[in-house]
DSSP file (Angstrom, degrees, kcal/mol; ACC not computed):
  #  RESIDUE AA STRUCTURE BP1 BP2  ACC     N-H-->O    O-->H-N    N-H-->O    O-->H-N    TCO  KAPPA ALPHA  PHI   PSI    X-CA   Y-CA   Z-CA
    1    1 A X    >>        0   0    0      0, 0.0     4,-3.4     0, 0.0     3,-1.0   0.000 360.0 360.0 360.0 -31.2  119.0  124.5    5.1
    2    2 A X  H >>  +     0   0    0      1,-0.3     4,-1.2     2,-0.2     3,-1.2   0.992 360.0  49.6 -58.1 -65.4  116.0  123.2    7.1
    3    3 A X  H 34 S+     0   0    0      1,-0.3     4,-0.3     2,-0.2    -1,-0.3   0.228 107.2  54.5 -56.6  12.6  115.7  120.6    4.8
    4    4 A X  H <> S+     0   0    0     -3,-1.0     4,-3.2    -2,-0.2    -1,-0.3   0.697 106.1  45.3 -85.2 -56.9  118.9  119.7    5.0
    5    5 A X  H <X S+     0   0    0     -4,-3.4     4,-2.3    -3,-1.2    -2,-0.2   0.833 115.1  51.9 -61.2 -19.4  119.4  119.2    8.9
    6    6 A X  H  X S+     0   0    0     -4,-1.2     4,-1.0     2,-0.2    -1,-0.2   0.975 105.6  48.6 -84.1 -46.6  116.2  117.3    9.0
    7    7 A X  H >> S+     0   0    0     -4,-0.3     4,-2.1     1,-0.2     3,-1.6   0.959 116.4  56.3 -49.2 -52.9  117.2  114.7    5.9
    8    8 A X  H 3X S+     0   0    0     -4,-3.2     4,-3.6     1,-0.3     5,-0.3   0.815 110.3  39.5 -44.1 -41.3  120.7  114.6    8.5
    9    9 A X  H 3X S+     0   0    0     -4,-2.3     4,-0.6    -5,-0.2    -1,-0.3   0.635 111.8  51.3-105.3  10.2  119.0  113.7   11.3
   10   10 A X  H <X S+     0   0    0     -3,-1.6     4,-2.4    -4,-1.0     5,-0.3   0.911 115.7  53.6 -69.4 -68.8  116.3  111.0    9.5
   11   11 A X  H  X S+     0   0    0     -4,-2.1     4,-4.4     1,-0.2    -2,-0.2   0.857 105.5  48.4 -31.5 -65.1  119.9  109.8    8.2
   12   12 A X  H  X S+     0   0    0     -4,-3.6     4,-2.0     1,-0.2     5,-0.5   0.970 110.6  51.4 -55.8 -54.0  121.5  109.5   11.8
   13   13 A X  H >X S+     0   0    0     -4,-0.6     4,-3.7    -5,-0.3     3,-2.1   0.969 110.9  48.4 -51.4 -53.4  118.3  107.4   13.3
   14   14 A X  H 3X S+     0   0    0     -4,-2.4     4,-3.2     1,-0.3    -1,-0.2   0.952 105.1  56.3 -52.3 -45.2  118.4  105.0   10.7
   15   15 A X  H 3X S+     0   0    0     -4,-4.4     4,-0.8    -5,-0.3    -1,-0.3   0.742 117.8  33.6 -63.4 -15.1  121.7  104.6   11.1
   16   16 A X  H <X S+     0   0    0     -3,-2.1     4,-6.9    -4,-2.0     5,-0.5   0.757 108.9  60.0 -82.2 -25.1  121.2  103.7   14.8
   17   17 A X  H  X S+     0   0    0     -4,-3.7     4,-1.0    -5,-0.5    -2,-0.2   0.843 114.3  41.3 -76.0 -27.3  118.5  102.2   14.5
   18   18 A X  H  X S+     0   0    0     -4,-3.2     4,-1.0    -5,-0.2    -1,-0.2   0.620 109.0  54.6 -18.6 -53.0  120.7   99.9   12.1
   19   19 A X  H  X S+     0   0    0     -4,-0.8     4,-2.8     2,-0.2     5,-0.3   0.769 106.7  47.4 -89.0 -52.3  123.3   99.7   13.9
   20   20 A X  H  X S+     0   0    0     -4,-6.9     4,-2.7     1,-0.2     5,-0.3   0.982 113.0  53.3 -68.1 -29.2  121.4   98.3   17.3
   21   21 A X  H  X S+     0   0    0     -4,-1.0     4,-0.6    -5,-0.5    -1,-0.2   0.922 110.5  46.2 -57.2 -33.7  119.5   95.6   15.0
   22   22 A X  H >X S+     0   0    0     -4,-1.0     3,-1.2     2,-0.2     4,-0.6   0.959 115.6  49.2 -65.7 -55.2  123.0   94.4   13.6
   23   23 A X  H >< S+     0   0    0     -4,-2.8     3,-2.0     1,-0.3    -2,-0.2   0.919 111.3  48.8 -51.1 -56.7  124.3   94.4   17.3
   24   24 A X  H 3< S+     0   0    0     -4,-2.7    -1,-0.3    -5,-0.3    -2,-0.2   0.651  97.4  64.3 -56.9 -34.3  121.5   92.4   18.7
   25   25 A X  H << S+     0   0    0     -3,-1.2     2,-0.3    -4,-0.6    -1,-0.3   0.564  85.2  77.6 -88.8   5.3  121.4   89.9   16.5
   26   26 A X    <<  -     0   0    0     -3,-2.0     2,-0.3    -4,-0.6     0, 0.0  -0.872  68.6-146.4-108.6 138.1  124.9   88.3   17.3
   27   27 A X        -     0   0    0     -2,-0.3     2,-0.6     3,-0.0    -2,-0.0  -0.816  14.3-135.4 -95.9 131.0  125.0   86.1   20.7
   28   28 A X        -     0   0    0     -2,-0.3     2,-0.1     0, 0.0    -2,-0.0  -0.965  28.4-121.3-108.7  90.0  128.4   86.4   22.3
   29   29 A X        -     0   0    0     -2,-0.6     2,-0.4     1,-0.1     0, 0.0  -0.431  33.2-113.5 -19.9 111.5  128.9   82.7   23.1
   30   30 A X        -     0   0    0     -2,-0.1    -1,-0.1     1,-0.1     5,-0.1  -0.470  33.7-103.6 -77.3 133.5  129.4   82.6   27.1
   31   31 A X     >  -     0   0    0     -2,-0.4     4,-0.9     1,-0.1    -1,-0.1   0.013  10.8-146.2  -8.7 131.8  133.0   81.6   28.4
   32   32 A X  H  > S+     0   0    0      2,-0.2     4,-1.5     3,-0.1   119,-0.1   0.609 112.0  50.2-102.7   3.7  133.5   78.2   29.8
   33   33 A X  H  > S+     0   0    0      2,-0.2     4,-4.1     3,-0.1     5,-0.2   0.876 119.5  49.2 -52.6 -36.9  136.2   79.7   32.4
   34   34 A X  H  4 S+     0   0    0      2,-0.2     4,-0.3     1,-0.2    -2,-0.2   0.899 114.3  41.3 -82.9 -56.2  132.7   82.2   32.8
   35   35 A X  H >X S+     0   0    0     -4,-0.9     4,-2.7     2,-0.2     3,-2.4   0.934 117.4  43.9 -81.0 -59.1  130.3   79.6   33.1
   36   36 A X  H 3X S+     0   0    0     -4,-1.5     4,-1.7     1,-0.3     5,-0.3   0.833 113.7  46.6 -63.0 -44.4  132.1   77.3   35.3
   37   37 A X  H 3X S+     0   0    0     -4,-4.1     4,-0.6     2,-0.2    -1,-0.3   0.610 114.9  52.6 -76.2   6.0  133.4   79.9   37.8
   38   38 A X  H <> S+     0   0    0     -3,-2.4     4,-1.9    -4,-0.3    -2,-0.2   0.883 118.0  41.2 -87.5 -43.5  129.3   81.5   37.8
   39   39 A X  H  < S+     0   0    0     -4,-2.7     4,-0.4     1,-0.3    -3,-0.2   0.629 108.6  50.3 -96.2  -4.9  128.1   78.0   38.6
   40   40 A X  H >X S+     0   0    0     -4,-1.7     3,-2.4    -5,-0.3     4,-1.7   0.882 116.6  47.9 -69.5 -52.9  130.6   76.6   41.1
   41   41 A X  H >< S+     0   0    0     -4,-0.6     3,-1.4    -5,-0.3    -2,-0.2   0.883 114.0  48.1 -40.2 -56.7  129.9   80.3   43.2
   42   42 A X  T 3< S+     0   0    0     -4,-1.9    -1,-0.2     1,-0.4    -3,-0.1   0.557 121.2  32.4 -82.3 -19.7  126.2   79.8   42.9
   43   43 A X  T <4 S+     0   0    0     -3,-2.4    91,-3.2    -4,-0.4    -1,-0.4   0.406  84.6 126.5-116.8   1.9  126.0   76.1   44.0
   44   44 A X  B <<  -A  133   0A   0     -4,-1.7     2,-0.7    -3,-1.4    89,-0.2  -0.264  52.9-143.3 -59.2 142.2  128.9   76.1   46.5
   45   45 A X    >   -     0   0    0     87,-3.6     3,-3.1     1,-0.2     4,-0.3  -0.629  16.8-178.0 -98.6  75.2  127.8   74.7   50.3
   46   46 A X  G >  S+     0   0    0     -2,-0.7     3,-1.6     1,-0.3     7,-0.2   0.960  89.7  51.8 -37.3 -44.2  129.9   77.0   53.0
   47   47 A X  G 3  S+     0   0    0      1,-0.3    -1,-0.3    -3,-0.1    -2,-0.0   0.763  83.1  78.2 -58.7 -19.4  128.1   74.6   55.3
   48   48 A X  G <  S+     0   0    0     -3,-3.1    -1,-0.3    84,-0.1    -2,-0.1   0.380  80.2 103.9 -85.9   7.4  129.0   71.3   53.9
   49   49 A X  S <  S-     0   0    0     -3,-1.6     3,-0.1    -4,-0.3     4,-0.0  -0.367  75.9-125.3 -82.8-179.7  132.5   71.7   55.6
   50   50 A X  S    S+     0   0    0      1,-0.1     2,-0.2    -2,-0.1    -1,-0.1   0.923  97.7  31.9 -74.5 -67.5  134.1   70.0   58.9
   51   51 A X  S    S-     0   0    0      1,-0.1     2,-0.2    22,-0.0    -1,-0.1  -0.693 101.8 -94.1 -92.0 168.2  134.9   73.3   60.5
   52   52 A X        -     0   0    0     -2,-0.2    21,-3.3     1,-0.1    22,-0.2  -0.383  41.8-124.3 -68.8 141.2  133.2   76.2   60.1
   53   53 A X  E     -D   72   0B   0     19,-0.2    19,-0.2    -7,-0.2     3,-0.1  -0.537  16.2-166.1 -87.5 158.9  134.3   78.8   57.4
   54   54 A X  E    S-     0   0B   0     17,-2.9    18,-0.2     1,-0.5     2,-0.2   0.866  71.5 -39.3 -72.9 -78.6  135.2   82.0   57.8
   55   55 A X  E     -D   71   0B   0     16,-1.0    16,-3.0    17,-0.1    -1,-0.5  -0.838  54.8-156.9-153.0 144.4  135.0   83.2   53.7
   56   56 A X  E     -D   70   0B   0     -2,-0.2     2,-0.3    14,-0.2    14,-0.2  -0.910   7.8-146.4-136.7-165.4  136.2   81.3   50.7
   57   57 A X  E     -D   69   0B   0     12,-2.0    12,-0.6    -2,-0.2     2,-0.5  -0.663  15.0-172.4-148.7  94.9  137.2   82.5   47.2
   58   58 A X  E     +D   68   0B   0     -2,-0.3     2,-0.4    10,-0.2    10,-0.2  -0.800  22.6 157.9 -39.1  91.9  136.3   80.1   43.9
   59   59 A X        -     0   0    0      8,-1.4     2,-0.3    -2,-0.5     8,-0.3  -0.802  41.2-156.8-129.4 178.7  137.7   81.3   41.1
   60   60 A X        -     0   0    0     -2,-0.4     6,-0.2     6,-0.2   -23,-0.1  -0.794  34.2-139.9-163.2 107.3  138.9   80.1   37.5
   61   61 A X    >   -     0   0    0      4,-2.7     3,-1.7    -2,-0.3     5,-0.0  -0.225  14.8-121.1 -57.7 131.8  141.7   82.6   36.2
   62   62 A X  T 3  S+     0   0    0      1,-0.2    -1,-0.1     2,-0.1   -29,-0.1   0.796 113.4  63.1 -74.6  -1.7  141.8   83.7   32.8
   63   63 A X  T 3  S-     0   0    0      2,-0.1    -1,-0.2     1,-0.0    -2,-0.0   0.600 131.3 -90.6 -86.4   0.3  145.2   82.4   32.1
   64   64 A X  S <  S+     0   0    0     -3,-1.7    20,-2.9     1,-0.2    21,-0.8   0.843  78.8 130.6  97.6  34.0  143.4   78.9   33.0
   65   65 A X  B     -H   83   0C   0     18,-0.2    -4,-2.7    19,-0.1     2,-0.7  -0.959  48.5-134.0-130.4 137.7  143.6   78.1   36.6
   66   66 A X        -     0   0    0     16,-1.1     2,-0.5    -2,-0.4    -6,-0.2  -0.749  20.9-168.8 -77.5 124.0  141.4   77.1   39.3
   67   67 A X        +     0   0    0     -2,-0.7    -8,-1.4    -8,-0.3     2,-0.6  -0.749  13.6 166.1-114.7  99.7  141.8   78.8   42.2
   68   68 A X  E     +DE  58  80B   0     12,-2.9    12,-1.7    -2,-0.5     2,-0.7  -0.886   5.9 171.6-127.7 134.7  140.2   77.6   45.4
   69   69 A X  E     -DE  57  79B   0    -12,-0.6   -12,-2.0    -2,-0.6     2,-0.4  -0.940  13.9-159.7-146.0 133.9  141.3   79.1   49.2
   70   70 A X  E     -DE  56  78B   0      8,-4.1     8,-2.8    -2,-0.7     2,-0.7  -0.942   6.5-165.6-116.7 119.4  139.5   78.4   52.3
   71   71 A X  E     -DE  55  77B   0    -16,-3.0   -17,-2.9    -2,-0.4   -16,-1.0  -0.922  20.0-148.3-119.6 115.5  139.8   80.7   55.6
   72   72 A X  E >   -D   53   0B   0      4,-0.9     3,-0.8    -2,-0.7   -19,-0.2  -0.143  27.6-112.6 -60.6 148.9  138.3   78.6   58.8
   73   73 A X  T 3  S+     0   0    0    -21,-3.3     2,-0.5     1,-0.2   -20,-0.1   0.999 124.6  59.4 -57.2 -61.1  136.5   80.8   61.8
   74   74 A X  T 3  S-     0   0    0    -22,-0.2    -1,-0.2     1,-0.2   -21,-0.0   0.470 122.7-115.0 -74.9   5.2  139.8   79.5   64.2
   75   75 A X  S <  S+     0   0    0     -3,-0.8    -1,-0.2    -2,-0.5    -3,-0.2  -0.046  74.1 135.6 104.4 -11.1  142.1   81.5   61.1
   76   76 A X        -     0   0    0     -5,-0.1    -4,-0.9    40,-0.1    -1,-0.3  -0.406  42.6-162.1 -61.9 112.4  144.0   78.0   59.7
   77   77 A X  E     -EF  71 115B   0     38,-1.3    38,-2.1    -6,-0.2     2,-0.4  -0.679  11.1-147.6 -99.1 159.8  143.5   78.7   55.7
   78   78 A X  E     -EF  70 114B   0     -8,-2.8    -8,-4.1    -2,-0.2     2,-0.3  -0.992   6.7-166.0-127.0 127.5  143.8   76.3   52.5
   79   79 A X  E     +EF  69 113B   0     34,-2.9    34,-1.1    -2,-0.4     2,-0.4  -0.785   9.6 174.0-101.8 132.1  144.9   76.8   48.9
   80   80 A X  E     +EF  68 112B   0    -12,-1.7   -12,-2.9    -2,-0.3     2,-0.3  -0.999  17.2 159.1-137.0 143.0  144.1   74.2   46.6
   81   81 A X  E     + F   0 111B   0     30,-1.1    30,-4.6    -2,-0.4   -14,-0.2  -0.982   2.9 152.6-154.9 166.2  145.2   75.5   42.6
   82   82 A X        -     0   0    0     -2,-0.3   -16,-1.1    28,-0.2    28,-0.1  -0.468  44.6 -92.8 178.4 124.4  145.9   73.5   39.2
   83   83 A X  B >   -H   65   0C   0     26,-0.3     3,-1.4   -18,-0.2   -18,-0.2  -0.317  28.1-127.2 -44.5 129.0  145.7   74.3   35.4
   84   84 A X  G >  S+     0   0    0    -20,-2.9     3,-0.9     1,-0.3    71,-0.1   0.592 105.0  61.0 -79.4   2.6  142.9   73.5   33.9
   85   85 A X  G 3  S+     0   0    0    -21,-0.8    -1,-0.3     1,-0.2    71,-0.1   0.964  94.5  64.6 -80.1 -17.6  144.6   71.5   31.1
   86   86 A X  G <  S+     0   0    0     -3,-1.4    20,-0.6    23,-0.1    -1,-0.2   0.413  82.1 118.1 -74.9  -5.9  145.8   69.3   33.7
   87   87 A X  E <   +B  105   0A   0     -3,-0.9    18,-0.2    18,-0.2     3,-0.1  -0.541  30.6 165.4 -76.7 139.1  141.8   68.3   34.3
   88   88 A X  E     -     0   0A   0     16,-3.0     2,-0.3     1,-0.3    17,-0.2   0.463  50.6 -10.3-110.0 -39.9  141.0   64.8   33.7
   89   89 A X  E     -B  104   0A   0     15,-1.7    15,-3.1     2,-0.0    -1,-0.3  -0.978  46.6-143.9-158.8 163.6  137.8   63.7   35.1
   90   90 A X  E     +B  103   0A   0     -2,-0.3    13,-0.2    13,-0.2    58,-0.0  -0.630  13.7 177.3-114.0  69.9  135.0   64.7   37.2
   91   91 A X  E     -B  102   0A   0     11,-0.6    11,-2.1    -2,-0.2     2,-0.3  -0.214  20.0-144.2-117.4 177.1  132.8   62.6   39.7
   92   92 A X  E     -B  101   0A   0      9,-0.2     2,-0.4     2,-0.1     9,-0.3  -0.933  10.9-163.0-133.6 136.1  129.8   64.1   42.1
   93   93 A X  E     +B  100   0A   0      7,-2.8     7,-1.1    -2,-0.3     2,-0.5  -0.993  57.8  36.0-112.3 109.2  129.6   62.2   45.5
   94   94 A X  E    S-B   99   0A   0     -2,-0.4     2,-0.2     5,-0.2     5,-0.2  -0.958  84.5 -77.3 159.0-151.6  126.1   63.1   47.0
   95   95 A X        -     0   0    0      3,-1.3    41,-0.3    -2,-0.5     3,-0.1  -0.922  55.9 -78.4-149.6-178.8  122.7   63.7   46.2
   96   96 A X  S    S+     0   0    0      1,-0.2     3,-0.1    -2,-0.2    39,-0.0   0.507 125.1  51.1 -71.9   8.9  120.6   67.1   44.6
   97   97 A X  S    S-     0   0    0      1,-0.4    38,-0.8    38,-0.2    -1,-0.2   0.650 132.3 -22.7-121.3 -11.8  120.7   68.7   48.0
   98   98 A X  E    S+ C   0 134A   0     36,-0.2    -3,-1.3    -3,-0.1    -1,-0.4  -0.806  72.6 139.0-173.3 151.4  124.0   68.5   48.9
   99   99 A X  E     -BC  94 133A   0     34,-2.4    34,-1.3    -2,-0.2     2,-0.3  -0.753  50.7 -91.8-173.1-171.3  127.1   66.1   47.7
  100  100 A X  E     -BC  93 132A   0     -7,-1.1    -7,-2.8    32,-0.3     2,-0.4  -0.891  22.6-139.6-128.7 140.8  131.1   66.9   46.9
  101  101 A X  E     -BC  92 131A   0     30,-2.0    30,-1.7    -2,-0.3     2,-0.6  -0.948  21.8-158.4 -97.5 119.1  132.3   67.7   43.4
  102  102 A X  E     -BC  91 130A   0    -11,-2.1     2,-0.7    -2,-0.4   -11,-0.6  -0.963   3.0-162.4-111.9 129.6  135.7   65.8   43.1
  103  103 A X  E     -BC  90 129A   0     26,-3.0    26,-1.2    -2,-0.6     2,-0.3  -0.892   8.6-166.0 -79.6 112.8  137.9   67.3   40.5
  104  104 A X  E     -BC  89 128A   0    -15,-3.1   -16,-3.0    -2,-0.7   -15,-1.7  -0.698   0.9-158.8-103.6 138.9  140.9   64.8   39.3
  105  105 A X  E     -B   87   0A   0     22,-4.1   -18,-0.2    -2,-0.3     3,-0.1  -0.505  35.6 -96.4-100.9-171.7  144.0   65.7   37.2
  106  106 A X  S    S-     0   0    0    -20,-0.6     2,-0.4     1,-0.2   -19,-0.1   0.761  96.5 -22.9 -92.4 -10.0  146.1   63.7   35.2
  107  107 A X  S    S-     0   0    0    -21,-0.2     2,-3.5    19,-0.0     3,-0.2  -0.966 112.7 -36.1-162.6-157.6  148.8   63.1   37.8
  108  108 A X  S    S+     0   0    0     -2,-0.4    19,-0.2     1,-0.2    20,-0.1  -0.170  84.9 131.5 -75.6  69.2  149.7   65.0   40.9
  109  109 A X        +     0   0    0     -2,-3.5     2,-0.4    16,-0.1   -26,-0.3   0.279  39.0  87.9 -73.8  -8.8  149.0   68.8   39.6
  110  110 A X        -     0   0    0     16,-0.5    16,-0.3    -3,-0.2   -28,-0.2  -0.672  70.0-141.8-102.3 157.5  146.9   70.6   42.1
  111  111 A X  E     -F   81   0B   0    -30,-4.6   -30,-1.1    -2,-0.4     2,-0.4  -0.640  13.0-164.6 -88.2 155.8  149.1   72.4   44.8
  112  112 A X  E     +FG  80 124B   0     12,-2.5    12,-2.7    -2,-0.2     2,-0.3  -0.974  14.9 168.0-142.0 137.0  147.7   72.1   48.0
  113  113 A X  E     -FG  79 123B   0    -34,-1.1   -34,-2.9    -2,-0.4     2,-0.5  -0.999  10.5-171.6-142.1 144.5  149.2   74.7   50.9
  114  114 A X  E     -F   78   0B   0      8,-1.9     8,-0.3    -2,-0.3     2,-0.2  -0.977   0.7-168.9-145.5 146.9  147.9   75.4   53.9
  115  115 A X  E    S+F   77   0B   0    -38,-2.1   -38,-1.3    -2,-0.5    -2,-0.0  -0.830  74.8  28.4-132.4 163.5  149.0   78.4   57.0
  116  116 A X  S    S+     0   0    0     -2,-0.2     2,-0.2   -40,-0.2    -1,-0.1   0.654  79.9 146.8  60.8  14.1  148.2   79.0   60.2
  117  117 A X        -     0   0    0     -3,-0.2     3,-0.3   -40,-0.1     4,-0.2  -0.361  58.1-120.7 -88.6 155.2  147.4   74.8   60.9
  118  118 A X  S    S+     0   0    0      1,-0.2    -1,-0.1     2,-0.2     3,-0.1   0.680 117.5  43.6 -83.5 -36.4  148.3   73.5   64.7
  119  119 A X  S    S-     0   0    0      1,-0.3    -1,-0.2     3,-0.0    -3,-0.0   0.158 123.3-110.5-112.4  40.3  150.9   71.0   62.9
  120  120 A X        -     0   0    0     -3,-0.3    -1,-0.3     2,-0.1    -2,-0.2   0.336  43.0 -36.3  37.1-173.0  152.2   73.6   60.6
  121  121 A X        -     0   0    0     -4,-0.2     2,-0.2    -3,-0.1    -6,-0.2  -0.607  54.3-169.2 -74.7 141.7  152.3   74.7   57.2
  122  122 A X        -     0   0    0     -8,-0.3    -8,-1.9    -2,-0.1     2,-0.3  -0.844  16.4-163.5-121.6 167.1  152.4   72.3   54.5
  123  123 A X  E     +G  113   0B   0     -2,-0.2   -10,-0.2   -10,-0.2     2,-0.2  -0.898  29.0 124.9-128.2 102.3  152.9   72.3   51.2
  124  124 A X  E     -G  112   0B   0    -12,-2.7   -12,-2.5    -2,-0.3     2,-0.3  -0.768  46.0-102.7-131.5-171.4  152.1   69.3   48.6
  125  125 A X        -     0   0    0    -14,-0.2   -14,-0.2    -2,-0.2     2,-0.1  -0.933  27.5-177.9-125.0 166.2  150.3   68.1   45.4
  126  126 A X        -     0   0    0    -16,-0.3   -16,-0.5    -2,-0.3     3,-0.1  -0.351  27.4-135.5-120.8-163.7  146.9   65.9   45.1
  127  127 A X  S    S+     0   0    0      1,-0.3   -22,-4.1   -19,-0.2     2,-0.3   0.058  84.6  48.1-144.5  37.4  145.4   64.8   42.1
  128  128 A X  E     - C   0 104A   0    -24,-0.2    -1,-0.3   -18,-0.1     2,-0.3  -0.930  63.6-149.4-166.1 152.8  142.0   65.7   43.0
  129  129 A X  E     - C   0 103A   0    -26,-1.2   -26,-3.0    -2,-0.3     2,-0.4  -0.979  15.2-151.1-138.5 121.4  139.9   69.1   44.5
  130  130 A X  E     - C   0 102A   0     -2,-0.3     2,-0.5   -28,-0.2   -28,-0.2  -0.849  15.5-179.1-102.4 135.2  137.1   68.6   46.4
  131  131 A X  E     - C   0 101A   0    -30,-1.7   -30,-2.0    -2,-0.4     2,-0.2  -0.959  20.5-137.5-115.8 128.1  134.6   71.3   46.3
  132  132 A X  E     + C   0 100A   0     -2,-0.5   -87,-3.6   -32,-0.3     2,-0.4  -0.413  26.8 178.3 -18.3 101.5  131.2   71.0   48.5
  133  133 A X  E     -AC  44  99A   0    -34,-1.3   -34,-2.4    -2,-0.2     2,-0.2  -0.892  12.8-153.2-138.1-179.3  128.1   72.1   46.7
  134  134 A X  E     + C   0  98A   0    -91,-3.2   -36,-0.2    -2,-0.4   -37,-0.1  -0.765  65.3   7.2-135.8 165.7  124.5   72.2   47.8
  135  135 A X  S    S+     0   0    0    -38,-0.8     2,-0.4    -2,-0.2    -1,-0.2   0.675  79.2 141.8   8.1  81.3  120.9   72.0   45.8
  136  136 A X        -     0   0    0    -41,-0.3    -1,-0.1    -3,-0.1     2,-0.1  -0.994  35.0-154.2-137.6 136.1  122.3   71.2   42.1
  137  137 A X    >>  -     0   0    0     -2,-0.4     3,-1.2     1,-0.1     4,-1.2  -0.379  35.1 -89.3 -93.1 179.0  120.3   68.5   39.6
  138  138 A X  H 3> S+     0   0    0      1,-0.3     4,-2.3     2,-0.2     5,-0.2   0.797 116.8  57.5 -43.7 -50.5  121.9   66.7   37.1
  139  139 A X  H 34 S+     0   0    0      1,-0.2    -1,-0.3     2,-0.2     4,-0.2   0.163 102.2  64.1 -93.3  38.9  121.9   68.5   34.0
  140  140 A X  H <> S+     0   0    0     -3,-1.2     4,-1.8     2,-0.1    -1,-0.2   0.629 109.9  40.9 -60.0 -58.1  123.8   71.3   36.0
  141  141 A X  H  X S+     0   0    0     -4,-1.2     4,-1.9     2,-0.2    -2,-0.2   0.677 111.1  52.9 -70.7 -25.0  126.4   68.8   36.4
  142  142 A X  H >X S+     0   0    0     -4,-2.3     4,-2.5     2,-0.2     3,-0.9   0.964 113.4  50.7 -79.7 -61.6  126.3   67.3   32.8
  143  143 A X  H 3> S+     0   0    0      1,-0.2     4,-2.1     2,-0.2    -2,-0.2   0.806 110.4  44.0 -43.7 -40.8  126.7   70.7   31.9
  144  144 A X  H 3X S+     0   0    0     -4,-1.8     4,-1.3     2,-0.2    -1,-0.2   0.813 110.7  51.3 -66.6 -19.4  129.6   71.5   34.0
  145  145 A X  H <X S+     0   0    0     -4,-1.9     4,-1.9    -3,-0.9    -2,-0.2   0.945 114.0  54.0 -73.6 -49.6  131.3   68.4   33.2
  146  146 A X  H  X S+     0   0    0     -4,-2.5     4,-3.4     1,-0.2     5,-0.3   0.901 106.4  44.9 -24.3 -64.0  130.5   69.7   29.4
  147  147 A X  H  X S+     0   0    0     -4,-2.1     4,-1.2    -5,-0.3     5,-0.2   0.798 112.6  58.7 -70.6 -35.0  131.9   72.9   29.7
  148  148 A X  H  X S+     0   0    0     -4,-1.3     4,-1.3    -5,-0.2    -1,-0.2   0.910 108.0  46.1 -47.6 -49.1  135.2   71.0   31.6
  149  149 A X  H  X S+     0   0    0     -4,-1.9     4,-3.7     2,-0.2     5,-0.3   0.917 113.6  44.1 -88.6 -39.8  135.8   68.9   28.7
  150  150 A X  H  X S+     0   0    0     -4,-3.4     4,-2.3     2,-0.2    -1,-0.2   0.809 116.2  49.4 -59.7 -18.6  135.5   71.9   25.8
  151  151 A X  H  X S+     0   0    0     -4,-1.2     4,-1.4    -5,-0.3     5,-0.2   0.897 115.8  46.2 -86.6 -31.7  137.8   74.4   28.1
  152  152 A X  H  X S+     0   0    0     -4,-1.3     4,-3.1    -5,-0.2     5,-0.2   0.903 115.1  43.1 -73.1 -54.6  140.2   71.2   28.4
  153  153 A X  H  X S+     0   0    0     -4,-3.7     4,-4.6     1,-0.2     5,-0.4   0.993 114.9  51.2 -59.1 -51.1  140.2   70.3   24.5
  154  154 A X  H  < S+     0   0    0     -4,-2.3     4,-0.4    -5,-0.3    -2,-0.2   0.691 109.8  49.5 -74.7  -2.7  140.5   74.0   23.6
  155  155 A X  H  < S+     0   0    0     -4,-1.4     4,-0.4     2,-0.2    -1,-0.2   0.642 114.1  47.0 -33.9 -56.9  143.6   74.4   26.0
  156  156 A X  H  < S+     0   0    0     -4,-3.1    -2,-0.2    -5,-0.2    -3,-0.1   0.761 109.0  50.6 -79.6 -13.8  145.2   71.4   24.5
  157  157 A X  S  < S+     0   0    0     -4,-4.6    -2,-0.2    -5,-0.2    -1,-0.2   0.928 103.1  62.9 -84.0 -19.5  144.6   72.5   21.1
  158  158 A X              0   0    0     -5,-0.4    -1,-0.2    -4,-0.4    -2,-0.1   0.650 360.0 360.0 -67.4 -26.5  146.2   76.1   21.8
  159  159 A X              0   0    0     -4,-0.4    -1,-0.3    -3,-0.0    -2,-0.1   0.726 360.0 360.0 -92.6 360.0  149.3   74.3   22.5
């Protein structure tokens, strides 16, 4: 019997010890909703606005929208949204310490709303979202503009 439980539990280690070498050795290809929303947060400039923020909230949805909302210290917030299949193009206005990311669509797809404003709320569409970002080089950007253009093809092929 001893030599029964012992073979069992020789058995069982191999079999983990199996089991984590098979796990380990596959790479989980990262997201480019996952990559794009890590590396807008990480390079965003709160400062690089006209007024001062309060908070803002960056996101990229998994159903495939960007999501951007700005709440000012004097309370007046801004919504900017769009579907990322609707993305056309990308330009960077700046320099590696601090510049604008203009996002363009193909025609007027991002919503732009805004509450709490002195001349009230509005509501319209653009065809471009500007985000601020601070201390980002180049191949940051070629890589996000990368990761733009695969999330964009594999959107349009899905349909």
């Amino acid at each position: 019997m001893q030599k029964f439980t012992l073979d069992l539990k020789k058995s069982v280690f191999v079999l983990f010890g199996l089991a984590f070498l098979l796990f380990s050795g596959f790479v989980i290809p990262e997201d480019n909703r996952v990559f794009i929303h890590n590396l807008l947060n990480k390079y965003y400039d709160k400062e690089g606005q006209q007024e001062p923020l309060k908070q803002y909230e960056l996101k990229i949805t998994n159903n495939g929208f960007c999501r951007y909302r700005k709440v000012y210290t004097n309370g007046k917030e801004e919504f900017f949204a769009f579907n990322l299949s609707r993305f056309k193009s990308m330009d960077f206005y700046g320099n590696t310490t601090s510049g604008e990311l203009w996002l363009r669509t193909k025609n007027d797809d991002v919503i732009v709303q805004t509450r709490n404003d002195r001349q009230g709320a509005v509501d319209s569409m653009s065809t471009y979202l500007i985000i601020p970002l601070k201390n980002i080089d180049e191949e940051k950007l070629n890589e996000l503009a990368n990761h733009f253009r695969q999330l964009t093809q594999t959107s349009l092929a899905n349909k």
